[in-house]
N, C-alpha and C positions, 0 to 999 in steps of 0.2 A: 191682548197685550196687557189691560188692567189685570185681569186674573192672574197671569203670568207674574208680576210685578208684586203684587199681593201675596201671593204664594213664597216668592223668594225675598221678602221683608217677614215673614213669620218664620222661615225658617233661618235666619239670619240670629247668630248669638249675639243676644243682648250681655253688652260687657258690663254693666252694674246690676245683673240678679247676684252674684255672690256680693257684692256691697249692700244690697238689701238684706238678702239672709243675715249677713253678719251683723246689718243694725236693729234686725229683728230678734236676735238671737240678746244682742245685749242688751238692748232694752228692756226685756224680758225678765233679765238678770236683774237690771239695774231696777224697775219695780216691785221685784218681789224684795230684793234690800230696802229700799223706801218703807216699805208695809210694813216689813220688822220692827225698823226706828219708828213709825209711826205709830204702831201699836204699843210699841213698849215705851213710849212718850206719853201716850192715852194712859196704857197701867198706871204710869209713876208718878205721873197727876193726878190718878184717883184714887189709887188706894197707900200714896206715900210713904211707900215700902222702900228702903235702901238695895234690896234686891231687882228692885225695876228700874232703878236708875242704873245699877250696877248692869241688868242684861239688855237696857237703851245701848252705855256705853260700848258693850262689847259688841252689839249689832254697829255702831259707827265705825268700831276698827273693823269692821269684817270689809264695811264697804269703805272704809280707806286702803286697807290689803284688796280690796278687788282691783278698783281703780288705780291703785300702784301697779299691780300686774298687766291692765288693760291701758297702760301709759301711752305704748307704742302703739297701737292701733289706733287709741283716740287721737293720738298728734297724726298719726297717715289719712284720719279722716278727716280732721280739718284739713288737713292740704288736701285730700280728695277733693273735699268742699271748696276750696277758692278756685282750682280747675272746672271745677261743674258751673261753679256761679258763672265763668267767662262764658265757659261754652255757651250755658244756656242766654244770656245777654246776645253770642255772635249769632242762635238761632231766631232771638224774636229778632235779630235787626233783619236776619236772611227772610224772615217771613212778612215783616215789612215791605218789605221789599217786592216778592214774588204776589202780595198783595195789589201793591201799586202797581205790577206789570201786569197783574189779570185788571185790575180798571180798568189800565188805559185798552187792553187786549180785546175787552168785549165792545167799546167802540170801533170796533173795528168790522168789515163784514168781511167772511171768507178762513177767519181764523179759529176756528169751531177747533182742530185737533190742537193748535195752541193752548185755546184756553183750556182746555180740556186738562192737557198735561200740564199747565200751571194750577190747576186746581187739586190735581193730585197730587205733585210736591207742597202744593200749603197746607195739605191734611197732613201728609208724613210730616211734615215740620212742626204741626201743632202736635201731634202724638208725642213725637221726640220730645218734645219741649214740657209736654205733662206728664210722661213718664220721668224726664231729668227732675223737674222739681219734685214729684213724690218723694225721690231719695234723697234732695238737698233737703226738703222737708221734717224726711227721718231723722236725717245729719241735726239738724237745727234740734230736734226734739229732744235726742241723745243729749247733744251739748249741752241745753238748757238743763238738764236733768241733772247731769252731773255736776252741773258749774257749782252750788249751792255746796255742795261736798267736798268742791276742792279747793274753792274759796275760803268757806267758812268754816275748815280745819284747822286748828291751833298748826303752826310750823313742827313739824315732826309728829303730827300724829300717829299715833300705831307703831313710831321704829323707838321711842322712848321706853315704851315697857312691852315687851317680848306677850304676845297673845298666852302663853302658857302661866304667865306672871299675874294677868288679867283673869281667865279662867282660874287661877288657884286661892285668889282673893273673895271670890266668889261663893254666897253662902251654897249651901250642898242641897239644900233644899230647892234649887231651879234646877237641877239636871232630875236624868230620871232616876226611877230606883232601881241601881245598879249596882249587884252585888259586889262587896270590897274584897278587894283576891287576898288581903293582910285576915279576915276576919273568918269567924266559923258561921256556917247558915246553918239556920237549924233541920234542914233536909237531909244535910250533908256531913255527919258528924267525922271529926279530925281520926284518921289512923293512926293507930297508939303504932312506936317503933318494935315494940316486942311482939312478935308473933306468936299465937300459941295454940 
C-alpha cells in the first residue's frame, strides 16, 4: 500500500516546477546584470574614466529596460507569493495537527495501521511544505534582488533618453573595433565609378 502511494506522489505533476524554472531563469539574468554595474562601478572608481561611469550608466538602463519588460511576471509572482505564504501557513497548521493525532494515537494499543498512516501523511506534509518554501524562498531572493533597482531609480529612468541617445553619447573607444561602413579600410580599397 506504502509503495503504491510513493509511486503515485512521484508521479504526480508538481504545479510550481515551471515557477522554479522561471525564477531560476531570472535570477540568472538578474545577476549577470548585477556584475555588469558592479564591475563597471569597480572600473569607475579606479581608474576615474568618464567612460566607466558612462558604461555603469548604460548597464543600469539595461537593467531598468529589463525589469520594465519583466514587470508583469514580477507583480504575478508576488501574487504567486501571498498564495503560497497561506498555503504553506494551512500546511504547518495540517501538520500540527496530524502531529498531535499520532501523540495521542500511539497511546493508544491496537492502532499500529493508524499510526502508521498518520505518519506517512506528516512526511508528505513536511516535504510539501519544504518544497513550497524552497520557491517562496526563490520568490523572496528575486524580489530582494530587484527591489534596490526599482527603488533606487530616479522616476523615469531609462524612458527619459532613448538607449540609442545613451549609446551615441558614448566615447567609441568602449565598443569594439568595428569597421565604419561611411570609411575606407585599407584591405578594401573604394571602386573607382569608371571602369576600364
Amino acid at each position: 500500500m506504502q509503495i503504491r502511494e510513493l509511486l503515485m506522489r512521484e508521479n504526480m505533476f508538481d504545479e510550481s516546477y515551471n515557477i522554479r524554472e522561471l525564477l531560476d531563469d531570472i535570477i540568472e539574468r538578474v545577476a549577470l546584470r548585477e556584475k555588469l554595474i558592479l564591475t563597471g562601478k569597480q572600473f569607475s572608481e579606479k581608474k576615474r574614466e568618464e567612460r566607466f561611469t558612462l558604461a555603469t550608466k548604460q548597464f543600469e538602463n539595461l537593467m531598468a529596460d529589463f525589469l520594465r519588460l519583466y514587470q508583469p511576471v514580477l507583480d504575478r509572482l508576488r501574487n504567486y507569493r501571498e498564495g503560497l505564504n497561506k498555503e504553506i501557513q494551512n500546511l504547518k497548521s495540517g501538520l500540527a495537527t496530524t502531529n498531535g493525532m499520532l501523540e495521542v494515537t500511539r497511546g493508544i494499543e491496537g492502532l499500529a495501521p493508524k499510526i502508521q498512516q498518520l505518519e506517512a501523511q506528516g512526511q508528505e506534509l513536511e516535504t510539501t511544505i519544504k518544497e513550497k518554501s524552497k520557491t517562496l524562498e526563490k520568490i523572496d531572493e528575486l524580489l530582494n534582488r530587484v527591489r534596490p533597482f526599482l527603488t533606487g531609480m530616479p522616476p523615469g529612468m531609462g524612458t527619459s533618453q532613448p538607449l540609442s541617445d545613451v549609446l551615441g553619447n558614448m566615447p567609441k573607444d568602449l565598443y569594439l573595433d568595428l569597421p565604419d561602413p561611411g570609411k575606407e579600410t585599407p584591405s578594401q580599397p573604394r571602386k573607382s565609378g569608371a571602369r576600364g
